[in-house]
Wavefront OBJ file of the C-alpha trace (Angstrom):
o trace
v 0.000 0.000 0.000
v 3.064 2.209 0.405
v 1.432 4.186 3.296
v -0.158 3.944 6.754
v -2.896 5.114 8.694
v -2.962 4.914 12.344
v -6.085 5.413 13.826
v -7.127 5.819 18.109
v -10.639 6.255 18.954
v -11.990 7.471 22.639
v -15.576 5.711 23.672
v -18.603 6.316 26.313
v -17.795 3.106 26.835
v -16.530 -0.560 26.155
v -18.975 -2.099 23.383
v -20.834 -0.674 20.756
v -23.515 -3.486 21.387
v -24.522 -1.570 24.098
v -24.815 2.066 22.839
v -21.600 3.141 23.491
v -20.121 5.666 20.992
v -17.127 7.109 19.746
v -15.990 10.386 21.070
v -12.589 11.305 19.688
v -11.168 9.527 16.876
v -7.884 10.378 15.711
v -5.735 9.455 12.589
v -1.994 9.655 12.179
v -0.662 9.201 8.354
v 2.920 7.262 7.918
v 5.077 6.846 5.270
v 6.549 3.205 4.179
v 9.443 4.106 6.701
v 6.429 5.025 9.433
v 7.444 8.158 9.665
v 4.778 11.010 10.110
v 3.226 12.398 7.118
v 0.129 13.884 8.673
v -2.054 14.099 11.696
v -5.978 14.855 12.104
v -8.104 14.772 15.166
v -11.460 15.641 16.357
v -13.944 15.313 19.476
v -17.335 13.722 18.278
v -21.018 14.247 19.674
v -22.056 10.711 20.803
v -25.608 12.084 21.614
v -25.534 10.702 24.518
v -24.184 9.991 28.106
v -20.174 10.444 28.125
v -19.031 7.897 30.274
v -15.842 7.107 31.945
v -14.857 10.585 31.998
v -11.904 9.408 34.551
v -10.383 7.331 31.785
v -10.705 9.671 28.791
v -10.666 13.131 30.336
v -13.919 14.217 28.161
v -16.735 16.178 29.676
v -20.305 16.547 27.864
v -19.796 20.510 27.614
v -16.216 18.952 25.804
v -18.170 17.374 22.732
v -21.543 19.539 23.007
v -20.144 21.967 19.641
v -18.272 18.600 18.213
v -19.570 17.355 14.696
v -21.482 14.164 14.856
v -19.364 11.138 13.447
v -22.073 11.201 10.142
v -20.588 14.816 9.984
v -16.943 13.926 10.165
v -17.444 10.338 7.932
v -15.889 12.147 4.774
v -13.089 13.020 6.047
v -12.411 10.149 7.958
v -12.509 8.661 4.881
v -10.431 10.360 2.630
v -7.824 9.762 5.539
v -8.287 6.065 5.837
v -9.173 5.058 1.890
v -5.751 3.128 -0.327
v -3.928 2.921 3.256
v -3.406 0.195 5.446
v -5.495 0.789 8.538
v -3.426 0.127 11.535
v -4.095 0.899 15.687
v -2.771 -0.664 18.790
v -5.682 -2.941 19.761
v -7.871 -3.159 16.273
v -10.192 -5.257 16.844
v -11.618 -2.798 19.555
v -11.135 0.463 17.050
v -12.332 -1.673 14.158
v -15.673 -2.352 16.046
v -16.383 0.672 16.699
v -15.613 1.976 13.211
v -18.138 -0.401 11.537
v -21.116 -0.092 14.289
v -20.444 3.955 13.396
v -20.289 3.547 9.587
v -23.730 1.431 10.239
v -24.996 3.965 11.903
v -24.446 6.594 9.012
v -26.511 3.365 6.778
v -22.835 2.276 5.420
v -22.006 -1.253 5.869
v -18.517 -1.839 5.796
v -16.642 -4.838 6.934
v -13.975 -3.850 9.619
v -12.267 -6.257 12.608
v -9.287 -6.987 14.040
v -8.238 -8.571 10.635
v -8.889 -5.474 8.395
v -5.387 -4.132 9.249
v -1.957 -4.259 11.124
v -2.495 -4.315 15.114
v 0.754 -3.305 16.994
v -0.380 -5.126 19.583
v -1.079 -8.699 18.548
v 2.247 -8.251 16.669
v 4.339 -7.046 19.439
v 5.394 -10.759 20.483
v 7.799 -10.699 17.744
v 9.351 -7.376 17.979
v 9.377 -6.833 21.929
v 10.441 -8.731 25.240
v 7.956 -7.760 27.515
v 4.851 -10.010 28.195
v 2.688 -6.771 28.451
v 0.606 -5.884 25.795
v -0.592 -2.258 26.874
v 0.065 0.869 24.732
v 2.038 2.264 27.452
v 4.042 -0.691 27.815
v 4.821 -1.559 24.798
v 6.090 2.070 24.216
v 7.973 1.794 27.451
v 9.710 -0.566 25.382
v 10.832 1.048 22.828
v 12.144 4.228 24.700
v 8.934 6.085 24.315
v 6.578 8.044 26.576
v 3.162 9.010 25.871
v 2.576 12.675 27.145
v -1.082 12.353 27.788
v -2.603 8.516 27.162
v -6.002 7.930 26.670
v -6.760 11.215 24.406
v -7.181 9.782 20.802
v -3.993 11.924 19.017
v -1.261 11.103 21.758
v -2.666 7.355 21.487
v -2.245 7.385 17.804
v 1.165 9.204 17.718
v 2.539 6.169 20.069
v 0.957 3.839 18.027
v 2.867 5.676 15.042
v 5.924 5.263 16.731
v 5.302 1.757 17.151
v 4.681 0.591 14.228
v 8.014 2.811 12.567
v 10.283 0.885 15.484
v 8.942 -2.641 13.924
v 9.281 -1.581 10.260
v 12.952 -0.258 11.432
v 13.289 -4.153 12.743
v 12.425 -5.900 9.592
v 13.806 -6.292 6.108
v 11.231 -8.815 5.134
v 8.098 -8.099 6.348
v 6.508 -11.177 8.222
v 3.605 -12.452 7.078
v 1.166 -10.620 9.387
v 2.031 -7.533 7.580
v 0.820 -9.321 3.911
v -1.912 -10.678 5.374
v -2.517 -6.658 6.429
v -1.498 -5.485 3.227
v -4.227 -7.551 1.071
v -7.035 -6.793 4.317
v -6.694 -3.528 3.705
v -7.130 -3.870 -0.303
v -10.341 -5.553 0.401
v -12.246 -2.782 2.421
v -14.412 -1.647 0.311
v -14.746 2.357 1.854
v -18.268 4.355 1.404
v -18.226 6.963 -1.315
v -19.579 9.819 0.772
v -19.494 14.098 -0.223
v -17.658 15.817 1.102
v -18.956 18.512 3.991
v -17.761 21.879 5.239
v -17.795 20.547 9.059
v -14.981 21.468 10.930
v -13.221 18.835 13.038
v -13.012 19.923 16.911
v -9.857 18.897 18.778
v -9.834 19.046 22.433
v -7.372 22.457 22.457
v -10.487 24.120 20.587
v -12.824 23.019 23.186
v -10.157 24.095 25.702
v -10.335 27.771 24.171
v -13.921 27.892 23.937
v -14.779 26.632 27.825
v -12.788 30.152 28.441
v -14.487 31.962 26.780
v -17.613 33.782 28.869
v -20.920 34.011 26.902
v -21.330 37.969 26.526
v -18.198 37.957 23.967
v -20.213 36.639 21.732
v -23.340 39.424 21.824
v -22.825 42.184 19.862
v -21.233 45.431 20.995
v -23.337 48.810 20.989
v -23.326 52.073 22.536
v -24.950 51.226 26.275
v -28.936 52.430 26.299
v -30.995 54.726 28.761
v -32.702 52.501 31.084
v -33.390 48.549 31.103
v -33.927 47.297 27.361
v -37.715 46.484 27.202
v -37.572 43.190 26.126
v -35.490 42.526 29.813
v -37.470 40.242 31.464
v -37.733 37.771 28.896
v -34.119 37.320 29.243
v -34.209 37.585 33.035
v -36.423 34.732 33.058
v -34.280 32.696 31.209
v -31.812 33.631 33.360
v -33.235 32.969 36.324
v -33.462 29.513 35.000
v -30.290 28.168 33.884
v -28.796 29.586 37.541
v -30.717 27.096 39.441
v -27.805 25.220 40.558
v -25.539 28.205 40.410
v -23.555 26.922 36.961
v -23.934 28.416 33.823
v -23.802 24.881 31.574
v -22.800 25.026 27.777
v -26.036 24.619 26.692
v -27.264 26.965 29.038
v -25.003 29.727 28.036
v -25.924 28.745 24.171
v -29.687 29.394 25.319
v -28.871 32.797 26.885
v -26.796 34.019 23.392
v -29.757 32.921 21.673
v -32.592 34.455 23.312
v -30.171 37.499 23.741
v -30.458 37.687 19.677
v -33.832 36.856 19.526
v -34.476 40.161 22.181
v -32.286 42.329 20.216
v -30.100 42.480 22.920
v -26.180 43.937 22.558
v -23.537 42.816 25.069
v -23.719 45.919 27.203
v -27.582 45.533 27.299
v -27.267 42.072 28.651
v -24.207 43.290 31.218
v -26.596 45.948 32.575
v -29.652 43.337 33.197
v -26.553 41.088 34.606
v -26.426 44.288 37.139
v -30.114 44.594 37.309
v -30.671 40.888 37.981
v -27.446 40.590 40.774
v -29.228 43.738 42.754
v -32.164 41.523 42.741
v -29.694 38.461 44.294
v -28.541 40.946 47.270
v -31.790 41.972 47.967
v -32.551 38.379 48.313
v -29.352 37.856 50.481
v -30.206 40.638 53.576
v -33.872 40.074 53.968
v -32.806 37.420 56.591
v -30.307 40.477 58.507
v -26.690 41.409 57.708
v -24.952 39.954 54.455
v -22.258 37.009 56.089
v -18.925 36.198 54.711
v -20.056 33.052 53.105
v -23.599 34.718 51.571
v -21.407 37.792 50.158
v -19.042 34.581 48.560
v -21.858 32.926 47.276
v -23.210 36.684 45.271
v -19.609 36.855 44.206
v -19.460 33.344 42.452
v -23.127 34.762 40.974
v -21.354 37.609 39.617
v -18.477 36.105 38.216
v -20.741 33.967 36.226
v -22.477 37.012 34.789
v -19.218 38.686 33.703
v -19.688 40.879 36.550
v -16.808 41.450 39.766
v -16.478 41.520 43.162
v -16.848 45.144 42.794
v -20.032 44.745 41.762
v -21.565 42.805 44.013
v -20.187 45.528 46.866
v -21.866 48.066 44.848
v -25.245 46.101 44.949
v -25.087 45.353 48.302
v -24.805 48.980 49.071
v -27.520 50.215 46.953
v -29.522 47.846 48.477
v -29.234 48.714 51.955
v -29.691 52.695 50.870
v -33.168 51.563 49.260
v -32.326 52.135 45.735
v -32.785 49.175 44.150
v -36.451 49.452 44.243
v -36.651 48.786 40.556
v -34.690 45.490 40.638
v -36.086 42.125 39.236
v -38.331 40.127 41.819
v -36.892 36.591 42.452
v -38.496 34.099 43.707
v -37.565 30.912 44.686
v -37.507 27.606 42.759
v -38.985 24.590 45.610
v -40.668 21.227 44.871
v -43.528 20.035 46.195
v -45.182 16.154 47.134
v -46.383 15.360 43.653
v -43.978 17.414 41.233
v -42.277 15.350 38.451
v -38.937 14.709 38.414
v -36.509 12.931 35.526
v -32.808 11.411 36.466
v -29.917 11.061 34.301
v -26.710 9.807 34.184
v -24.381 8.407 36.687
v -22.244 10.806 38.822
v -19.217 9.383 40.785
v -19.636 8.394 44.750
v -23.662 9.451 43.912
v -26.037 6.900 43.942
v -29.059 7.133 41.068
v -31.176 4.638 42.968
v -30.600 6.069 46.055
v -31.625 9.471 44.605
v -34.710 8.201 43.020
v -35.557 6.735 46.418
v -34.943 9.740 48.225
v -37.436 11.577 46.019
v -40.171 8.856 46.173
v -39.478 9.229 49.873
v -39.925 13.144 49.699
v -43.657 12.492 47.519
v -41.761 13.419 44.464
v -43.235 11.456 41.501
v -40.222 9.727 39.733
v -40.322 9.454 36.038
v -38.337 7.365 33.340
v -39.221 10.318 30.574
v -39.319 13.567 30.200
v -42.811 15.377 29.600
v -44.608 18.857 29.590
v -45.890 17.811 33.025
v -41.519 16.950 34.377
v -40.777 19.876 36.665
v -37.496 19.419 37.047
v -34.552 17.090 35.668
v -31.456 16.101 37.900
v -28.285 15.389 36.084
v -25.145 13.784 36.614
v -23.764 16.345 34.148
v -26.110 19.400 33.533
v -24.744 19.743 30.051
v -25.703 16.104 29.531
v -26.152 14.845 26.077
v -28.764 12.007 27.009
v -32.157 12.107 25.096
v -33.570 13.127 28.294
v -31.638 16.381 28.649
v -32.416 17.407 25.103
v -36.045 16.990 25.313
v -35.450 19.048 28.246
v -33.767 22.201 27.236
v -36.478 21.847 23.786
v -39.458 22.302 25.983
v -37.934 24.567 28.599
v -37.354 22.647 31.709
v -34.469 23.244 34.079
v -31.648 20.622 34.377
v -29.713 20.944 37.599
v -26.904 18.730 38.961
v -27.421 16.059 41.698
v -26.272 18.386 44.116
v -28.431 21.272 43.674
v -31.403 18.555 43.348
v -29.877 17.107 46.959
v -30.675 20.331 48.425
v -33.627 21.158 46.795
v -34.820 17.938 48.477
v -33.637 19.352 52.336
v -35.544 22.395 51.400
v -38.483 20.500 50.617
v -38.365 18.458 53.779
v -38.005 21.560 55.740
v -41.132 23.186 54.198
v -43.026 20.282 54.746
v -41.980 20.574 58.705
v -43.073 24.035 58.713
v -46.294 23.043 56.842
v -45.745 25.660 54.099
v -44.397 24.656 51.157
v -43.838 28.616 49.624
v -44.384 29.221 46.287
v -43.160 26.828 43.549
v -42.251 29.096 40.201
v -39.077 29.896 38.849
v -36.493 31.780 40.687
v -32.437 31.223 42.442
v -32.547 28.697 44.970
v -29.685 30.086 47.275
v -29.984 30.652 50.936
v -27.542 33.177 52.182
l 1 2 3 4 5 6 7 8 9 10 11 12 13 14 15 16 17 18 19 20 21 22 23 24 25 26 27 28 29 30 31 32 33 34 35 36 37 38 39 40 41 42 43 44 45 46 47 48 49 50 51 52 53 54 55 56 57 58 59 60 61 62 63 64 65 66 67 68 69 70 71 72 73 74 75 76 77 78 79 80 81 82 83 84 85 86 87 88 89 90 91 92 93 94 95 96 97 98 99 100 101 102 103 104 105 106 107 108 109 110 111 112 113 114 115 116 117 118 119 120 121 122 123 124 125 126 127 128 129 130 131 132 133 134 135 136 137 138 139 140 141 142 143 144 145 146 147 148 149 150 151 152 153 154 155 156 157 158 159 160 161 162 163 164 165 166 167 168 169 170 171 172 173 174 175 176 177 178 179 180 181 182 183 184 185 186 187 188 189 190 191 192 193 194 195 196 197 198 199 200 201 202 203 204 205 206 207 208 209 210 211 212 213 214 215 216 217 218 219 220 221 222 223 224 225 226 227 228 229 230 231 232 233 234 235 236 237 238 239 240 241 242 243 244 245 246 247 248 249 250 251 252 253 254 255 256 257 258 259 260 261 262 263 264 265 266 267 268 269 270 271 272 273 274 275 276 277 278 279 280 281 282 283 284 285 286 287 288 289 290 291 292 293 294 295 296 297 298 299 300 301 302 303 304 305 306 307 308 309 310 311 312 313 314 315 316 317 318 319 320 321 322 323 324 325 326 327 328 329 330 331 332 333 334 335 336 337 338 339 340 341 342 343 344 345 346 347 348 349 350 351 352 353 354 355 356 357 358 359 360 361 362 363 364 365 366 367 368 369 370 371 372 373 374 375 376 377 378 379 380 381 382 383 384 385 386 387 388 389 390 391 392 393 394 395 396 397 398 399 400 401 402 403 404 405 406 407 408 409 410 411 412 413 414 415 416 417 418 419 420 421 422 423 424 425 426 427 428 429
């Protein structure tokens, strides 16, 4: 085939039989010598749950903005087409590949036979018994900077495979039987798309990146922009659990553009909407250092300082934020709906659920008009239930917040009021 393509792919999990997906896949290119040629990489949406983030490192608000592997299927490809496929453990990359490219409605025949492993080879080129990336590498002299992320993975499975080819003047007869696998696939002739792939250093950049630098600059307005409450509700929202998620900020930009609103209109309803917070914080007496902590990790979220929250708390306390927005508090109540998702580590789901069943909350397996509330392992979740969520409106908190929501609920019910149930920040300062 004259050149190589080494390919590492990151799952939700360990087998595609059970819905797990791929969510990094990268490909390094090698010459006949296996030296590098080329590299490509990109984060993929699985659509659903993340998994083992403590193995791979990825977070849901990591592959929210990544292209969906039908998206990235061209490229991937034009990468892997007339070279001989070859990855450190194939058969598990191989599987993948095909339940993915059958996902897409492309059948194509990949296993641990369709190309060169490095690791069922490695018996002939290295002493050590283990079989691992690492040690294998080890090996050889080589240390992988960051394993488990798909590009590192495939540059060590690069290096690899150029060590063996350095070993060998007549290929053994694995590397034929590669050679004519690898002639055989027959690859999908797919068009070609303008989707971007989405390494993890771009996701890196954009988790920095706070939500108001991407509204519109204009000269500041007289007064609150008319169309403020809409956006204050949303607000008030998406800072149930006092996290701004991915999604969440997405949902702000967009109602933000919907409103007409520029990034200085926004910053001032920011100001508008933190009065409201400190307002909030001293009905109960004098601001504490942990309350005035709390209305600074508010602010911070909002784009707003320290500074600002000390100016809020004064105007308050000299009357003269009589025109700031009236919170109220989210609660539950005995009957309200609630949806679980995902798995969070040292949390129990089951437990959870029993809690709430315990509490009169009605646990549900789906999410309806009727759910109040969803508790997630990961508020940016992917899951189907977290996108039929956000599409009709209802707030997604993690397990946390929910856990406290629950004490508050318990403690209404002792007091035999249960307050009043709409939208607003659940803090207690």
């Amino acid at each position: 085939m004259g050149q190589y393509a080494v390919i590492d792919v990151e799952t939700t999990g360990l087998s595609p039989a059970q819905n797990h997906r791929i969510l990094e896949v990268a490909v390094v290119l090698a010459d006949d010598n296996g030296n590098l040629v080329d590299e490509w990489e990109t984060l993929v949406n699985p659509l659903r749950e993340v998994g083992a983030a403590e193995i791979h490192g990825l977070t849901a608000a990591d592959v929210y903005a990544a292209p969906t592997f039908d998206e990235i299927l061209p490229e991937l490809v034009s990468l892997l087409s007339g070279r001989m496929l070859v990855a450190h453990n194939l058969a598990f990359d191989a599987r993948f590949l095909a339940a993915e490219f059958a996902r897409a409605g492309h059948a194509v025949e990949l296993d641990g036979s369709a190309g060169l492993c490095t690791m069922r080879v490695a018996e002939y080129y290295l002493p050590s018994r283990a079989r691992s990336l690492e040690a294998c590498c080890e090996c050889i002299g080589y240390s992988i900077d960051s394993a488990h992320t798909a590009l590192e993975d495939a540059r060590a499975t690069a290096k690899l495979l150029a060590y063996y080819i350095s070993q060998e003047d007549d290929f053994l007869g694995c590397w034929i039987d590669a050679a004519q696998a690898a002639k055989r696939i027959v690859w999908p002739k797919v068009p070609s798309t303008a989707v971007k792939p989405w390494p993890r250093k771009l996701a890196a950049l954009k988790a920095k990146e706070h939500f108001l630098q991407r509204l519109p600059s204009r000269a500041p307005r007289r007064g609150l922009h008319p169309e403020a409450d809409k956006y204050l509700m949303v607000l008030d929202r998406v800072l149930l659990d006092g996290r701004i998620s991915c999604h969440e900020a997405d949902e702000l930009v967009e109602t933000a553009a919907v409103l007409g609103l520029s990034r200085e209109d926004a910053a001032t309803i920011h100001q508008q909407y933190l009065a409201a917070l400190a307002r909030l914080a001293l009905e109960d007496g004098p601001i504490t250092s942990d309350g005035r902590a709390d209305l600074v990790s508010v602010a911070e979220l909002l784009g707003l300082s320290a500074d600002h929250v000390d100016s809020a708390l004064q105007s308050v306390s000299r009357r003269k934020d009589h025109h700031a927005y009236p919170i109220r508090r989210f609660t539950l109540q005995p009957g309200d709906r609630v949806v679980f998702t995902g798995e969070a580590p040292g949390m129990s789901r089951s437990e959870l659920e029993y809690e709430a069943r315990m509490r009169g909350l009605w646990v549900t397996g789906s999410v309806s008009k009727k759910t109040k509330l969803v508790a997630a392992a990961d508020p940016d979740s992917l899951s189907g239930k977290a996108r039929r969520a956000r599409s009709l409106g209802i707030p997604i908190v993690d397990y946390s917040t929910f856990i406290q929501m629950m004490e508050q609920l318990e403690s209404c019910e002792e007091g035999g009021s249960l307050g009043d149930t709409s939208y607003g920040n659940p803090y207690r300062y």
